[in-house]
C-alpha positions as CSV (number, residue, x, y, z in Angstrom):
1,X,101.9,119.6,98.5
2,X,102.5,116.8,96.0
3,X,102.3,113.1,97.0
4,X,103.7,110.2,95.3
5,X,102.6,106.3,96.0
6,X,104.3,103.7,94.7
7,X,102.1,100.3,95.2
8,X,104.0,97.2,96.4
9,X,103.8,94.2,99.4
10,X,106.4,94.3,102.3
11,X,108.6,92.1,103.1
12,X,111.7,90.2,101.5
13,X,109.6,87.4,99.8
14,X,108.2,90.2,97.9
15,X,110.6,92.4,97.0
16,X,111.7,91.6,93.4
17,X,107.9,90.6,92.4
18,X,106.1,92.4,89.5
19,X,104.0,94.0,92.1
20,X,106.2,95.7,93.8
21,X,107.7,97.7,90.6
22,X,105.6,100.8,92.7
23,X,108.2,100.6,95.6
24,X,111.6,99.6,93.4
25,X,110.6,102.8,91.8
26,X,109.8,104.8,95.2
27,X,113.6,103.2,96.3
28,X,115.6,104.1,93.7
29,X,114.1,107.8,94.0
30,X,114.6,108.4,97.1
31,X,118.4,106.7,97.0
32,X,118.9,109.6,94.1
33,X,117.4,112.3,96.6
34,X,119.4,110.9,99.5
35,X,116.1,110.6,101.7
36,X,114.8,107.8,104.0
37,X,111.7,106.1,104.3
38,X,110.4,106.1,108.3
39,X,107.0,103.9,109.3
40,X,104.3,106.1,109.6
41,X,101.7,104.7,111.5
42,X,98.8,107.6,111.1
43,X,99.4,106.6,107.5
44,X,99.9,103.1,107.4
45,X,103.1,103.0,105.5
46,X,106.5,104.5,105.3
47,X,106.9,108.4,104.4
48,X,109.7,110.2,102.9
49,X,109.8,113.6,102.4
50,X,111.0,115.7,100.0
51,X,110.9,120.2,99.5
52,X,110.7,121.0,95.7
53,X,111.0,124.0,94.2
54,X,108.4,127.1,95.0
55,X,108.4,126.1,98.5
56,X,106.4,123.0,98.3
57,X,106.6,119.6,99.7
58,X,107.1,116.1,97.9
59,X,105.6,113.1,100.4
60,X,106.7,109.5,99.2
61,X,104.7,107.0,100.5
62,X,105.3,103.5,100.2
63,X,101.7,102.0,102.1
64,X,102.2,99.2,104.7
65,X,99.1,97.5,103.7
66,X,98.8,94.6,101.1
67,X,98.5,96.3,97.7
68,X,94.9,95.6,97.2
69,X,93.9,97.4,100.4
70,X,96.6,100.6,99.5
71,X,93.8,102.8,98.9
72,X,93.3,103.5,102.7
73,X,97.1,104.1,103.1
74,X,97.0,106.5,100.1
75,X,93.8,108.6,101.0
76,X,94.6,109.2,104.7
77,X,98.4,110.1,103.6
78,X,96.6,112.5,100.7
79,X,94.2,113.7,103.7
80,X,96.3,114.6,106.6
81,X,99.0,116.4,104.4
82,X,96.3,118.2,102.9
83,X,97.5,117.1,99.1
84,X,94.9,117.2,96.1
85,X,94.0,114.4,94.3
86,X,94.7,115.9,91.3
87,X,98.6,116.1,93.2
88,X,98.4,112.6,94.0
89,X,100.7,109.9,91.7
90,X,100.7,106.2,92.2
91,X,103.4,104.0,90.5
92,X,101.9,100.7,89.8
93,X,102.4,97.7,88.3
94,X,100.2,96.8,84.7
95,X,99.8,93.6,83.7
96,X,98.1,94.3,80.7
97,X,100.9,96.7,79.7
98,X,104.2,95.1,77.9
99,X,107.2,94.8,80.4
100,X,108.8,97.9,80.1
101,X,106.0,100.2,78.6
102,X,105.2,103.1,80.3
103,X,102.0,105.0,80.8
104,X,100.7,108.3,82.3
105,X,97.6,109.0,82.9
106,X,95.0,110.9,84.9
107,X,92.0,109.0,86.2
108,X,90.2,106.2,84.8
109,X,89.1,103.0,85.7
110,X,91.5,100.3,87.9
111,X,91.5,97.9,84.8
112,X,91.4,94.8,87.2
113,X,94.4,96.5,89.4
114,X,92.8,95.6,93.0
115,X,94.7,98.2,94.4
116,X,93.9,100.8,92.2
117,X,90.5,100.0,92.6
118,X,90.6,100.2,96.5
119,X,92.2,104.2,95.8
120,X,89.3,104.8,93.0
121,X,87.3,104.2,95.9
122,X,88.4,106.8,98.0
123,X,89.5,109.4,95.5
124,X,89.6,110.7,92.0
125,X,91.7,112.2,89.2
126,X,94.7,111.3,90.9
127,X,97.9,110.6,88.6
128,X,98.9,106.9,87.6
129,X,102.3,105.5,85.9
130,X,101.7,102.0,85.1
131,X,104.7,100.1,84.1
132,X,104.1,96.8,82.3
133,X,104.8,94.0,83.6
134,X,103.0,91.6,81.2
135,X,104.3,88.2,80.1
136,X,105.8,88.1,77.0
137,X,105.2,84.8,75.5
138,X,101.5,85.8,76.5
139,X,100.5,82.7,78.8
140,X,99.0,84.6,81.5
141,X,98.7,81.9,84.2
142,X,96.6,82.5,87.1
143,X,97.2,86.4,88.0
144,X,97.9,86.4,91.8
145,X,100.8,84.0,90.9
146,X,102.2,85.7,88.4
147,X,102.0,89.6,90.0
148,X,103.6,87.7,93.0
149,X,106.7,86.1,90.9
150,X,109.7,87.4,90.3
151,X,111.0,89.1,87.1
152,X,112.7,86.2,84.6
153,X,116.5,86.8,84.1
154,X,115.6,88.0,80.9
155,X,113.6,91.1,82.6
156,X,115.6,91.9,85.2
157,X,118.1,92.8,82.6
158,X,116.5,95.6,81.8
159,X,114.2,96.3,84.9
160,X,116.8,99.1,85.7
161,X,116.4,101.3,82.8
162,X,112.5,100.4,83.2
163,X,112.7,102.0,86.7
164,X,115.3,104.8,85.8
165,X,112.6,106.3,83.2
166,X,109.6,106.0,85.7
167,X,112.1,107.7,88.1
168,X,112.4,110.8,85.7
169,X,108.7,111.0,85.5
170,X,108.6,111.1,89.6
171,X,111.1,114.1,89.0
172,X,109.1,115.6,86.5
173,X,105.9,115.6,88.4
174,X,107.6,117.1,91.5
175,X,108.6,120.7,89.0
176,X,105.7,120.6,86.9
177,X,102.2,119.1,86.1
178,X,102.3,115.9,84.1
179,X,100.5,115.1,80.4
180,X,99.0,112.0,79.4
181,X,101.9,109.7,77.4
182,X,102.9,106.1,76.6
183,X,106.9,105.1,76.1
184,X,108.5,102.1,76.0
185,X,112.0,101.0,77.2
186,X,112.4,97.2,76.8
């Protein structure tokens, strides 16, 4: 049993934010797999499911709580499907990361990432990809606002091929155990 979270905010005013890179990755996924995402209550969010090879399953879960409180959604998902933690992968945004680097890696600390934090309280060695969302001029204004704006023009040029690689790293992860790496796309 694998599970994959990607970490976003519902609701249209959020959906081409930073932070919601998590779920435009979990959506693209599942449009490739030709699966749906149903509310979940028990788990606070919105499941898909998925089998993968050697008779396994593949659990999406896109939480229904704000991002900084995910790590209830992701621990009770994790819990009642019975999926390691070391089987667990969150897709998040990184705001200290580049727009369109990637990174994988296996525990650690949140970095600042509230939500991260809030699963890092519940659970550990669980897989992250972070994908950068960082300005690029480097102006960092206040960091709620800026996690909760939109891409610029300029990013949302290549936001798809940003979310295509994380997307191969979601199928890679369902075949086979993941190792620690860095790319960039942008």
């Amino acid at each position: 049993m694998k599970l994959i979270a990607g970490l976003g905010n519902e609701g249209p005013q959020y959906s081409l934010t930073r932070h919601n890179v998590g779920f435009m990755v979990l959506d693209e996924f599942a449009r490739q797999k030709g699966i749906t995402f149903r509310a979940q209550a028990r788990c606070h969010g919105r499941l898909a499911k998925l089998a993968i090879s050697g008779g396994g399953q593949l659990i999406l879960l896109k939480p229904s709580l704000y991002v900084n409180n995910s790590g209830r959604s992701v621990q009770e998902t994790a819990r009642y499907y019975r999926a390691p933690s070391h089987e667990v992968l969150i897709v998040q945004d990184d705001i200290d990361l580049p727009f369109g680097k990637i990174r994988i890696r296996q525990g650690g600390s949140s970095g600042g990432h509230k939500g991260i934090a809030s699963i890092n309280d519940l659970m550990e060695d669980f897989w992250r990809i972070k994908i950068g969302i960082a300005d690029p001029l480097g102006l960092k204004a206040d960091t709620k606002d800026y996690v909760l704006s939109p891409f610029s023009s300029m990013q949302m040029k290549t936001l798809p091929a940003v979310v295509k690689q994380a997307v191969s790293l979601l199928d890679r992860f369902a075949r086979e155990t993941l190792q620690p790496q860095t790319s960039e796309v942008a």
